[in-house]
C-alpha positions in Angstrom: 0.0 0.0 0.0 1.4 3.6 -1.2 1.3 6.4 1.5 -1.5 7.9 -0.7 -3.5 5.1 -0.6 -4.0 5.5 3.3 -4.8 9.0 3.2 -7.8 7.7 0.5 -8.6 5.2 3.3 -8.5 7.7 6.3 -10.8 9.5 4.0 -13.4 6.1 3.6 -13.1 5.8 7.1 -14.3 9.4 8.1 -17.4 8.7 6.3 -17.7 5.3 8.0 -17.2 6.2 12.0 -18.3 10.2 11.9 -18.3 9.5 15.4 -14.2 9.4 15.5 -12.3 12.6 16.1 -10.1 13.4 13.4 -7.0 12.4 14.8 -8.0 9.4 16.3 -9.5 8.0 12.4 -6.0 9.2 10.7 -4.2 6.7 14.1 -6.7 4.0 14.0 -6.3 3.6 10.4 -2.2 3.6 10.6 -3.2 1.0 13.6 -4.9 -1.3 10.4 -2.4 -0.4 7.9 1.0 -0.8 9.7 0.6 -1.6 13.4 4.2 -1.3 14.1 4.7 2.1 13.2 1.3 2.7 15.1 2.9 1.4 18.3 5.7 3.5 18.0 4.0 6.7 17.9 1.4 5.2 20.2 2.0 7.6 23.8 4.4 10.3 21.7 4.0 14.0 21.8 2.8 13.3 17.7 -0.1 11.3 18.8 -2.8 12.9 16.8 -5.4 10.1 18.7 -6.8 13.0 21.7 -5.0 15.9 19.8 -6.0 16.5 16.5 -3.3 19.7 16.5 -0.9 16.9 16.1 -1.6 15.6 12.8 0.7 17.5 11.2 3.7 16.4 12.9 1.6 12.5 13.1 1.6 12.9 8.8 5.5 14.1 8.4 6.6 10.7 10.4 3.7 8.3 8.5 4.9 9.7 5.6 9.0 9.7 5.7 8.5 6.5 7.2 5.8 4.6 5.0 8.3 3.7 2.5 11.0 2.2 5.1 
């Protein structure tokens, strides 16, 4: 899966759990998609899951690292 193919699915998934905050669909989905790198930002000041502020810094990782 291509980094842009999880923002496409973050995007599904918004429509799908409207309930979710924004930052907590954009870590939930990373959690499905690659659970490892989930787990290591899991806890971290770029934690988007209870700060949505975050998901700027949460993105720059997910996406240096997406092609590791």
């Amino acid at each position: 899966m291509k980094f842009n193919n999880y923002m496409k699915l973050v995007n599904a998934f918004r429509y799908s759990y409207p309930e979710w905050r924004v930052g907590q669909t954009f870590f939930n989905v990373l959690l499905e998609c690659d659970p490892d790198l989930a787990e290591r930002i899991r806890g971290t000041e770029d934690d988007p899951f209870y700060r949505n502020e975050k998901l700027p810094e949460f993105l720059g990782i997910v996406a240096e690292e997406w092609d590791k």
